[in-house]
Steps between C-alpha positions, in 0.01 A plus 500: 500500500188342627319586780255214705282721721329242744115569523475419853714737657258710605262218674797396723602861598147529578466200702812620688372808574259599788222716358491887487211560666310805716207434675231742639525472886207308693250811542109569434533696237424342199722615180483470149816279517615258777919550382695514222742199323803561349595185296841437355371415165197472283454117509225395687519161562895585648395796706149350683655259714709690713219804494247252613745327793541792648139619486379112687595558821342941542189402264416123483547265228431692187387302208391663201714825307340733269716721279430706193740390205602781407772486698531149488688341153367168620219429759530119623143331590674350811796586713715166669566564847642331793213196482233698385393699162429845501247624233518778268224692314536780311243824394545786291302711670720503815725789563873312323660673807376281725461152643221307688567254726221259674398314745229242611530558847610843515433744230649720224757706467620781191874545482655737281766352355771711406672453145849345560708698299366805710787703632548365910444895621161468279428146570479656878332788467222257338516239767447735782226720366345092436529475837367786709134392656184605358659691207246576192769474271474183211762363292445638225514892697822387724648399141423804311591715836829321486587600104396844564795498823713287282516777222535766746809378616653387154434883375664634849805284418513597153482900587795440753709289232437794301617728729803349605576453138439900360735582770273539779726319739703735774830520359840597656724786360716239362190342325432187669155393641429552870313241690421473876795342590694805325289793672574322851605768766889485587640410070481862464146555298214620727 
């Protein structure tokens, strides 16, 4: 049996998607990041367009993207967008969990962009901590604070799965397992 897989699947789905994004609220106090991104894939040149339409209207035209390709299996020199082409540089010495965006008119702004195969309760832990107003948090620390959670809560579930399975689990006299819906009031368990 052959298989065709068609290499632009994920540009349309991300063309058809609106982008996941969380944006620090209008405020004086200055952050380390302006929001976090949350793109659907890892392809660059799929993923800018809608990121950047839905940053033109809150921040200006933005113009230029800098990334660090390390995250990036390919880093285009130019984006096509509606009319227009959006540039793309690249440095290794920015943090490869984030992404800066700029403007002529209006400024910069650091985004850190989320890996997308990051778990969605993760992926929003990240993109709110991104977002709270003159946090001193980078990338890089929101990242590593995130892996440290991450594992917490894999090695929680793992002691419970071990519990329930050693026997752990409240068991009836006739040996099946009790949940909530058997230790309700009025079935005759209390």
């Amino acid at each position: 049996m052959t298989a065709t897989v068609e290499r632009t699947a994920p540009r349309d789905l991300a063309a058809e998607l609106p982008a996941r994004l969380s944006l620090t609220p209008k405020s004086s106090l200055a952050g380390q990041l302006d929001g976090a991104w949350w793109p659907y894939s890892r392809d660059l040149e799929a993923e800018l367009p809608p990121l950047v339409a839905a940053l033109d209207e809150p921040w200006g035209r933005i113009t230029r993207v800098t990334v660090n390709p390390t995250r990036w299996p390919v880093v285009p020199r130019t984006v096509p967008m509606a009319g227009r082409r959006l540039h793309v540089g690249w440095f290794t010495e920015q943090d490869p969990d984030k992404l800066i965006l700029l403007s002529y008119t209006v400024g910069r702004w650091d985004l850190l962009v989320v890996p997308p195969e990051t778990p969605p309760a993760a992926a929003a832990r990240l993109m709110a901590a991104a977002a709270i107003p003159g946090s001193v948090l980078t990338a890089r620390v929101l990242m590593a604070n995130e892996s440290v959670i991450g594992r917490g809560i894999r090695d929680a579930l793992r002691r419970e799965d071990t519990w329930e399975s050693e026997g752990g689990a409240c068991m009836s006299p006739f040996g099946n397992r009790l949940d909530a819906s058997t230790l309700a009031p009025g079935n005759g368990w209390r």
